[in-house]
Steps between C-alpha positions, in 0.01 A plus 500: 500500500460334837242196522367572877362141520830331482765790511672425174573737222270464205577644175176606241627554104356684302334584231323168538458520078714739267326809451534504126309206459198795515691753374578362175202301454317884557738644246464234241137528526436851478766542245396231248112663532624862445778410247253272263325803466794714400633240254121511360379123586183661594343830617300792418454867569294361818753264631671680770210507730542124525859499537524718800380302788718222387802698450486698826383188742668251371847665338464762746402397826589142511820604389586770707423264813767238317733818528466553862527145602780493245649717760452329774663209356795741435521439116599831377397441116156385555452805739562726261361342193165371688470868668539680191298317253222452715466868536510580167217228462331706764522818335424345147190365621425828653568720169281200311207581751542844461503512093224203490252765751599775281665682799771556293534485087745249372772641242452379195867486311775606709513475863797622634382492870454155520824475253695645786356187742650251260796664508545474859357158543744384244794681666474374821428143350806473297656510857329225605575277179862581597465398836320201461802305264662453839175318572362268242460508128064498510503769694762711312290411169225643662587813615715544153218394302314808717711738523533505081075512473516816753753643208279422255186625685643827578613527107152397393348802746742789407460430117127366513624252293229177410837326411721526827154416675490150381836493549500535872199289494688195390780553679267548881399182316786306517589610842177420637558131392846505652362650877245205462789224407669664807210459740430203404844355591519697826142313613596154386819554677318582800244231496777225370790641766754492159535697200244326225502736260829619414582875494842541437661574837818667540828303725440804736123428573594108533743517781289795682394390849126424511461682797666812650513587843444830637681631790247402811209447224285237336648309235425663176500304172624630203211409205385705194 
């Protein structure tokens, strides 16, 4: 870009913080709310109607946005991951509302529709797990960590089993306390300018360039 005032090129980066920052600290939240209640911390027969506002604002729609700017910062993982989990959060929190209005009766045992959303979720989050050990080790536990609770979800649905419930519970759990280690060291890193918190990154995401430049465009850097 062209600075008018003095005619020299002038070069804007961005995103100005990593998206994930957000992002995880959306999914962590959300998750660790939802997933106490699976792994039976707390909770009654009323319970949903105070998890869905939570779940679909803050997992949802804070997370979604994380997803778009994710892709704007051109980090492919965090795209898909952000973009996908917050809409499920979305559409939990909508099928929450809906059972806690009585617009719709909740299954009690068995629930293979909602089975079948697991089963996706954890399909298409297995990929991401892959992808992300050419990233950092955090960030792989993470979406491991996920991925295996979305097996265990969709288990727990299909069979209506109590057992397989808790189960996933834990597991979302665990992975909820690794997305919030993970956040945590992308925002001191971006507050410090150096890694604090140490997250296991790979030789390939040491020596990539910081910033990438696009044929005639802004400079773009590369951040979770």
């Amino acid at each position: 870009m062209e600075d008018s005032s003095n005619g020299r090129a002038r070069v804007y980066l961005q995103p100005i913080a990593a998206p994930s920052i957000l992002g995880l600290y959306a999914f962590a939240g959300s998750t660790l709310i939802v997933a106490a209640e699976l792994a039976g911390w707390y909770g009654d027969s009323e319970t949903s109607m105070y998890l869905f506002p939570f779940a679909a604002a803050f997992g949802g729609v804070a997370q979604f946005a994380a997803g778009m700017w994710s892709y704007k910062a051109r980090d492919a993982i965090a795209t898909a991951m952000h973009g996908m989990w917050g809409s499920f959060w979305i559409g939990f929190g909508i099928l929450e509302l809906l059972f806690a209005t009585g617009t719709l009766a909740e299954p009690r045992g068995a629930f293979p529709a909602l089975g079948f959303w697991f089963i996706a979720l954890a399909w298409i989050t297995v990929m991401g797990a892959i992808a992300a050990t050419a990233e950092n080790v955090a960030l792989t536990a993470v979406l491991a960590t996920l991925s295996l609770g979305a097996t265990f979800a969709a288990i727990a649905e299909l069979l209506g089993s109590d057992a397989w419930t808790v189960a996933a519970g834990w597991t979302f759990i665990v992975s909820a306390v690794c997305a919030w280690y993970t956040a945590s060291a992308l925002m001191f890193e971006g507050v410090a300018g150096r890694p604090v918190l140490p997250v296991g990154q790979t030789k390939k995401a040491k020596e990539a360039p910081e910033v990438a430049l696009g044929a005639g465009e802004p400079g773009v850097a590369h951040g979770q």
